[in-house]
C-alpha positions in Angstrom: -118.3 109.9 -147.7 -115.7 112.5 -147.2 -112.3 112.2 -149.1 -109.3 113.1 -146.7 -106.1 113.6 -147.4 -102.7 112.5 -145.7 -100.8 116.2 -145.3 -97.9 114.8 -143.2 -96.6 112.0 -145.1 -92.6 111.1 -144.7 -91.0 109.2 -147.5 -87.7 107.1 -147.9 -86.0 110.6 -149.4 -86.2 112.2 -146.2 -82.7 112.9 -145.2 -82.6 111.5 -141.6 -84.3 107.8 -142.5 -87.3 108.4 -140.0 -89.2 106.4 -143.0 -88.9 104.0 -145.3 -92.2 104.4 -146.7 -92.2 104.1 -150.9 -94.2 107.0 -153.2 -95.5 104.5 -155.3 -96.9 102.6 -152.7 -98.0 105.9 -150.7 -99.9 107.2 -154.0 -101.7 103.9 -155.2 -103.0 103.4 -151.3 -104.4 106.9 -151.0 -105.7 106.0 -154.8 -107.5 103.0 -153.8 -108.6 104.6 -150.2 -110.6 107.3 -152.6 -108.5 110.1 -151.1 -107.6 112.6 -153.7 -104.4 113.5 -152.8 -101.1 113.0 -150.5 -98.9 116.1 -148.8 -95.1 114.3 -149.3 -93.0 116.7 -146.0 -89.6 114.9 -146.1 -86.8 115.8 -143.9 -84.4 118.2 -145.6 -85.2 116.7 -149.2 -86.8 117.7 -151.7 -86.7 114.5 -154.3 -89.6 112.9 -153.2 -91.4 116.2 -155.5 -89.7 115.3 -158.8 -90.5 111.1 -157.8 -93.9 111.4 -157.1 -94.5 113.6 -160.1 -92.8 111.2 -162.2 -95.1 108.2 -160.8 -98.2 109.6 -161.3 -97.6 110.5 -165.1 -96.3 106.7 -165.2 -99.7 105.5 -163.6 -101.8 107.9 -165.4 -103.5 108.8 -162.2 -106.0 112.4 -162.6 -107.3 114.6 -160.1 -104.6 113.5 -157.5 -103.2 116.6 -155.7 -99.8 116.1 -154.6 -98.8 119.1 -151.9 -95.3 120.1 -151.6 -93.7 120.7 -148.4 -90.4 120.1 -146.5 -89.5 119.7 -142.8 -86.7 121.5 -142.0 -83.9 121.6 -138.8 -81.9 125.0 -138.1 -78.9 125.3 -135.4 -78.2 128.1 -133.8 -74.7 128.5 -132.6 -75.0 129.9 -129.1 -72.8 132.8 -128.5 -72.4 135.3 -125.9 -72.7 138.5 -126.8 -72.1 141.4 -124.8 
């Protein structure tokens, strides 16, 4: 069987509270689902990084990949130049 991996996942750090989904929880389901690893893209926040570090070291789970990414919103202010 083929081990995916989750490389959109939204945690309760992400600024704008689209989720309320828990790292711990996250990284023991993809654990027990045999996936090797989780992409964590929160909303504006990066704290879900340091977290999800922290938890692994505290579960002493190895060859788990956690990928680093963050989902960003940029304004424009609309002028009119001329």
């Amino acid at each position: 069987m083929k081990s995916r991996v989750e490389l959109h996942a939204k945690t309760k750090y992400s600024i704008d509270h689209e989720s309320t989904l828990d790292i711990k929880g996250l990284i023991l389901k993809c654990a027990s689902n045999g996936e090797n690893g989780v992409a964590i893209v929160d909303n504006g926040s990066v704290l879900g990084f340091y977290k999800a570090e922290k938890i692994l070291k505290e579960l002493n789970i190895k060859d788990f990949k956690l990928i680093y990414g963050v989902e960003v919103n940029i304004f424009f202010e609309r002028r009119n130049y001329k």
